[in-house]
C-alpha positions in Angstrom: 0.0 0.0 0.0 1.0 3.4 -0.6 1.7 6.1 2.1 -0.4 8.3 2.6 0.5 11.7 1.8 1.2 14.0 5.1 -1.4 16.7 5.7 -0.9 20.1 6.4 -3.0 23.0 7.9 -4.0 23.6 4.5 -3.6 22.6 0.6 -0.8 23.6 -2.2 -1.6 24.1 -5.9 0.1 21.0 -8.0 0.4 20.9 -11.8 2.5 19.2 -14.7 1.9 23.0 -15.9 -0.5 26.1 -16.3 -0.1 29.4 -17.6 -2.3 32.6 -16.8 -4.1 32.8 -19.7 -6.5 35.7 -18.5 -5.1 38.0 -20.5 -4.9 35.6 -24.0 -7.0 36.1 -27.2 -6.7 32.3 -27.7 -9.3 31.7 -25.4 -13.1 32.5 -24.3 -13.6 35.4 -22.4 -13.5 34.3 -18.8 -10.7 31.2 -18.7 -7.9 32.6 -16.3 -5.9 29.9 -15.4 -5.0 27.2 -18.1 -3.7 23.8 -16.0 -1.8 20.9 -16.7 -3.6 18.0 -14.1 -0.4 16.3 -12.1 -2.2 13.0 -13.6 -3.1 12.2 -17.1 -5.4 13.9 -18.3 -6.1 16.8 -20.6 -5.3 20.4 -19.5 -8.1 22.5 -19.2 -8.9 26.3 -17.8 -10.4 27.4 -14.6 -13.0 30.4 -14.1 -14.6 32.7 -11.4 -14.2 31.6 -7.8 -12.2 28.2 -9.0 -9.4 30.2 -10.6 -9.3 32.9 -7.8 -8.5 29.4 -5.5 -6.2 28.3 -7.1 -4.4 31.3 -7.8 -3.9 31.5 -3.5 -2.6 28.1 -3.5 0.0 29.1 -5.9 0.9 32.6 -3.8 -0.1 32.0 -0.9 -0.6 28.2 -0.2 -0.4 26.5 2.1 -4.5 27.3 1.9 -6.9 26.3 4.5 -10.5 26.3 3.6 -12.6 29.2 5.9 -15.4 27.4 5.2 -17.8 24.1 3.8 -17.7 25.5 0.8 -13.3 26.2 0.4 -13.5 22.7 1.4 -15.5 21.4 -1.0 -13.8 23.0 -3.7 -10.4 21.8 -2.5 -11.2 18.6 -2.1 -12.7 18.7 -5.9 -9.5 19.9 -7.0 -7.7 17.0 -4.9 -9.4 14.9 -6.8 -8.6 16.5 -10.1 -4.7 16.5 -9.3 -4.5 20.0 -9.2 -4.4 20.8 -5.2 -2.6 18.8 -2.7 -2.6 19.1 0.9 1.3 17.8 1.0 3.4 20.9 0.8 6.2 18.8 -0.4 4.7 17.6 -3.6 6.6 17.1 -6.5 4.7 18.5 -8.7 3.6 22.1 -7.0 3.3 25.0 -8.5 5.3 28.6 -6.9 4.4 30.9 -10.0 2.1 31.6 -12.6 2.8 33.8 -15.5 1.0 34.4 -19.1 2.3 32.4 -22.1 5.8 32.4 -23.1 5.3 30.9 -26.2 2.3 32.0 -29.0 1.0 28.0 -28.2 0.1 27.9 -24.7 -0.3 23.9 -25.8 3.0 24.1 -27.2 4.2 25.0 -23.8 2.4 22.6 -21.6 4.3 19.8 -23.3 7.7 21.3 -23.1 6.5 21.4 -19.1 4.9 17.6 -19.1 8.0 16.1 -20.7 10.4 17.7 -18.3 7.9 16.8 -15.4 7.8 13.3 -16.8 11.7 13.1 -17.1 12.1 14.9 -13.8 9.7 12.1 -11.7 11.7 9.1 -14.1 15.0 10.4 -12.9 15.9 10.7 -16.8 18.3 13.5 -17.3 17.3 15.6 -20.8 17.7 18.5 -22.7 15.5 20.7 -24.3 17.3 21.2 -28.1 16.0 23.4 -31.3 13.0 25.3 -30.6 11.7 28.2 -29.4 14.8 28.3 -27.1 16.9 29.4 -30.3 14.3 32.7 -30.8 14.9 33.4 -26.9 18.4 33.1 -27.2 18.7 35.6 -30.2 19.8 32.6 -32.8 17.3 32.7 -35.2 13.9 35.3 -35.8 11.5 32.2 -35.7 9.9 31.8 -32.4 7.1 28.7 -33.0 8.0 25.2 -33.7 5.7 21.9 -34.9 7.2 19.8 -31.9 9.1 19.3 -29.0 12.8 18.5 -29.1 13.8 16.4 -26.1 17.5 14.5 -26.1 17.5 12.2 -23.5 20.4 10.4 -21.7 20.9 7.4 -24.5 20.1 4.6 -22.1 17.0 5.9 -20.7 15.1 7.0 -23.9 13.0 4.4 -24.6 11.9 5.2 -20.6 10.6 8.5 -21.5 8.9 7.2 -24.7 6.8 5.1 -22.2 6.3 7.3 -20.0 4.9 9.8 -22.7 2.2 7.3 -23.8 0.6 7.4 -20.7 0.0 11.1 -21.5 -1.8 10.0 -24.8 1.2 10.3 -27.4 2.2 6.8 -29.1 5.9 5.9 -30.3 5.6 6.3 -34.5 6.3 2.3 -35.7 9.9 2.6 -36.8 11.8 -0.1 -39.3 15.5 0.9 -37.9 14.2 0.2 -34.3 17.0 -1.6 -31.9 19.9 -0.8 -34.0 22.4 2.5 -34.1 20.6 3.9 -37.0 17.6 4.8 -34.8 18.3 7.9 -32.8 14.4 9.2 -32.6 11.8 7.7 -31.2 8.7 10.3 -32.5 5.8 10.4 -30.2 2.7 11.8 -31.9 -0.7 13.1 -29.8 -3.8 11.6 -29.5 -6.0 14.6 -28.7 -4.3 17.3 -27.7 -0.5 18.5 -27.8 2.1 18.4 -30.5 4.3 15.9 -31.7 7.6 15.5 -29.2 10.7 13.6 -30.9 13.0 11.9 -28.1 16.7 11.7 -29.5 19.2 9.8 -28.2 21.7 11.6 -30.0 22.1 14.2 -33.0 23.4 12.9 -36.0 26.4 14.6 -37.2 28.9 14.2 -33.8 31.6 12.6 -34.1 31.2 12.1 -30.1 29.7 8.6 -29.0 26.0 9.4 -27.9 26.3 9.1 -24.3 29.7 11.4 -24.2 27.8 14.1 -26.6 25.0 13.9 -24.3 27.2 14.7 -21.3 28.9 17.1 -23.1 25.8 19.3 -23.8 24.2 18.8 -20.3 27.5 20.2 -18.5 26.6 23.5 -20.4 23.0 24.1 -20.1 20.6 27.2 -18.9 17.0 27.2 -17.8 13.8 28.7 -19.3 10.7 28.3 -17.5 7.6 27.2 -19.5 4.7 26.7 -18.0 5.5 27.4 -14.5 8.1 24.4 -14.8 11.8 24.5 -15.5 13.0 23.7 -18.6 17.3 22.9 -19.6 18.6 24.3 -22.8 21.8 24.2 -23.8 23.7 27.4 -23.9 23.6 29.8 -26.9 27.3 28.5 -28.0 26.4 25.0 -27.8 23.0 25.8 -29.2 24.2 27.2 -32.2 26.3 24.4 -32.9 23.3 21.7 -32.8 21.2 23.8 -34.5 23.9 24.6 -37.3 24.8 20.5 -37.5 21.0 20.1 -37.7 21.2 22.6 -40.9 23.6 21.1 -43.0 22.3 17.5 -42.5 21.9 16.0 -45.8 18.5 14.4 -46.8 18.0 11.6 -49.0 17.6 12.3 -52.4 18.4 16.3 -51.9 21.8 16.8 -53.3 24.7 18.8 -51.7 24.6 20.5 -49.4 22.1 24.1 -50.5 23.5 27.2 -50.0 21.0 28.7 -48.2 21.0 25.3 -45.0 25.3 26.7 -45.5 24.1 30.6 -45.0 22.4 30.0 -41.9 24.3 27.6 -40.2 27.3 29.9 -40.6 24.9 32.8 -39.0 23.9 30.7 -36.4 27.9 30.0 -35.6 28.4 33.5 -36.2 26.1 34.7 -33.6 27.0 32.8 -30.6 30.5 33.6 -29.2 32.8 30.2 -28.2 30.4 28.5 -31.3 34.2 27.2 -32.3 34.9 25.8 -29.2 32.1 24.0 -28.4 32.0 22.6 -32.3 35.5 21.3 -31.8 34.2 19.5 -28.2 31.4 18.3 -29.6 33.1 16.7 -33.0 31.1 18.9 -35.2 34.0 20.4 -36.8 34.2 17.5 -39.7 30.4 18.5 -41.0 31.0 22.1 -40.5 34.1 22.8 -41.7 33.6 25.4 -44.3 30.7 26.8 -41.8 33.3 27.2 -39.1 35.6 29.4 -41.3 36.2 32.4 -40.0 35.1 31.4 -37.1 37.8 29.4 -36.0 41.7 28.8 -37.5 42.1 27.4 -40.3 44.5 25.5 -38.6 42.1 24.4 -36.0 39.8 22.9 -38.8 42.3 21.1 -40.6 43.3 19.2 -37.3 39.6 18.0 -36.9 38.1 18.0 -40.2 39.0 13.9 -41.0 36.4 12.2 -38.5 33.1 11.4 -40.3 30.0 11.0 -38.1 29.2 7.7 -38.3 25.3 8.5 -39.2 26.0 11.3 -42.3 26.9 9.3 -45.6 24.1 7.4 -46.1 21.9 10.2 -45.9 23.3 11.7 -49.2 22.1 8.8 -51.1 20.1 9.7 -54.4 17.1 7.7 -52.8 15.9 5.5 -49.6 16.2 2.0 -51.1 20.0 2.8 -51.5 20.3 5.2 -48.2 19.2 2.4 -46.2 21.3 -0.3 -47.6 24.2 1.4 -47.0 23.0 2.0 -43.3 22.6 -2.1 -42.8 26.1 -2.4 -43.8 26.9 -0.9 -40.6 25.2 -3.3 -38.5 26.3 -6.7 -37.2 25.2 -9.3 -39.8 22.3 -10.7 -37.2 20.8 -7.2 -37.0 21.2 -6.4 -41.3 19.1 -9.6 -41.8 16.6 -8.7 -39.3 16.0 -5.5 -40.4 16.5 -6.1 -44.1 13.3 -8.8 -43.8 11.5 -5.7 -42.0 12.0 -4.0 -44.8 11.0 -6.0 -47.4 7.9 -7.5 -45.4 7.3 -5.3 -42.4 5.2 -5.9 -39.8 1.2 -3.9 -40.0 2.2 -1.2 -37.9 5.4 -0.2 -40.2 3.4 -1.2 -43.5 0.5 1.0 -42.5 2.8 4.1 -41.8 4.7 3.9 -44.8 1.4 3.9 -47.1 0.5 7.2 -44.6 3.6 8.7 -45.3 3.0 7.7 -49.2 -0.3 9.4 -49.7 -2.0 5.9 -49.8 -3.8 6.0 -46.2 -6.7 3.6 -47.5 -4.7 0.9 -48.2 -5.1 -2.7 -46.1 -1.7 -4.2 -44.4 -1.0 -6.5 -47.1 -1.9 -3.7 -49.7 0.5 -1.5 -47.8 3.6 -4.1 -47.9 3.0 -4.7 -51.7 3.4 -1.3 -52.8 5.8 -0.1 -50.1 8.1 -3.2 -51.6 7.0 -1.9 -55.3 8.4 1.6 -54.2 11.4 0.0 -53.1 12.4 -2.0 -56.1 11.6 1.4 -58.5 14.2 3.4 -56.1 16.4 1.1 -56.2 16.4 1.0 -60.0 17.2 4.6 -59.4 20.7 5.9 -61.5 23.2 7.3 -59.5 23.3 11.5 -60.0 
């Protein structure tokens, strides 16, 4: 049996986030408070003589009811995870501001993930994103998802954890071997999309030494009420600048314009150099970091390819992803290989999603997917 929590004299306002929203356009005219339940469950906002409650257990809790009615209303919100009467909860709230981000939603997951790593004991940081606008690194402020990067051996914990929440892990072919460093976690009703990396392509850094590296040099924003780690503007830049340049399959070289703004992003953020050299980013950004950095400097770091950066240059996916297998043990490459040619429904039925063909049965799906395949791979060489 669980313990039961200690009581105090009065109750304490918890949350996986909220935001005052009082003052937003984005919603009807009388929500105040928009909250983030400390249990699963969608957020929603809180009006009149509930919001005026709650807003005393955040300043000036902890509350005790002056009458039947406080009471009531405190025990209702006990029961909606959103008061406690342990001052020591994990999940209170000490502040409540407007929106930080133009998605209040937006912002409630950047809070729930970190809540969610934070209870799992799962160190992360928060990468790309409206962090990057804050930090004066680029103009846009609004992203489609959540970036998380998560200590390497405990990302497939926070994936789990996130489906609790109502966001399910997208079926993925390379799944179990090195070529996987995403797990994408997509919403169910409310949210946005939130990708969990266990490393960034383009380091020549093993994941778990990257990851340390970034998370010695990180800052805090606050979204939501809850603290959120970034990395610093230096070692942001050079992420966000790797992140850039990475080729896709089937794109060519490397565009001028992904060169233009990695090199403004380097540019922008002094110790950029530094922190690429730490971080093995110099071999991808070599030209990028000119300027920048010595000449000299480059040249000594420049010959260490990523291990995860050819194969995205292929012309197309059927070759891209054969030259990936040849990286993995001969076991793994046969495993995979059969997943690709004759995936299981969940991976046959995303592929015809991502393919336009969303109609289409499982065995319909692998037919066509295979068909796709055999065309590419008939593909020339540019």
């Amino acid at each position: 049996m669980s313990a039961t929590p200690p009581r105090s004299d009065g109750w304490v306002a918890i949350a996986f986030g909220a935001l005052d929203v009082s003052a937003s356009e984005t919603f009807p005219d009388g929500a105040e408070v928009l909250v983030l339940p400390a249990e699963p469950a969608e957020p929603f906002c809180l009006t009149g003589d509930g919001a005026r409650m709650w807003r005393r257990l955040v300043t000036a809790g902890p509350v005790a009811p002056a009458d039947a009615d406080e009471r009531d209303m405190l025990e209702a919100m006990t029961a909606l995870a959103i008061a406690s009467p342990d001052p020591a909860h994990p999940a209170r709230i000490h502040r409540l501001h407007p929106p930080r981000l133009s998605s209040p939603m937006h912002e409630l997951a950047y809070a729930l993930t970190a809540r969610l790593a934070s209870g799992h004991g799962i160190p992360v940081v928060f990468i790309k994103g409206p962090a990057l606008h804050h930090q004066g690194l680029r103009e846009r402020e609004h992203s489609g998802d959540v970036d998380v990067w998560c200590e390497p051996r405990r990302w497939d914990d926070l994936a789990a954890a996130l489906t609790s929440w109502g966001w399910s892990r997208e079926p993925d072919p390379w799944r179990g071997t090195s070529v996987h460093h995403t797990a994408t976690m997509t919403p169910a009703d409310w949210g946005c999309e939130i990708d969990v990396h266990r490393r960034v392509p383009g380091l020549t850094l093993d994941d778990a030494a990257a990851f340390d590296a970034v998370a010695r040099r990180t800052e805090t924003v606050v979204y939501a009420g809850v603290d959120v780690a970034v990395p610093r503007p230096e070692v942001h830049a050079v992420l966000a600048a790797v992140h850039e340049v990475r080729p896709e399959i089937g794109a060519g070289p490397r565009s001028a314009a992904a060169s233009a703004t990695a090199t403004a992003l380097l540019s922008a953020a002094a110790g950029s150099g530094t922190r690429a050299v730490e971080l093995g980013a110099v071999p991808v950004l070599a030209a990028e970091l000119e300027g920048v950095v010595s000449a000299e400097l480059i040249a000594r770091h420049r010959d260490d390819a990523p291990r995860d950066w050819a194969w995205r240059a292929e012309p197309n996916r059927a070759r891209a992803y054969w030259r990936a297998l040849r990286g993995e043990p001969l076991v793994t490459r046969v495993r995979v290989l059969w997943r690709f040619v004759w995936p299981p429904d969940d991976i046959a039925l995303a592929s015809a999603r991502r393919a336009g063909d969303p109609d289409a049965g499982p065995t319909v799906a692998r037919w066509r997917r295979l068909g796709r395949g055999l065309r590419n791979l008939r593909t020339p060489s540019p």
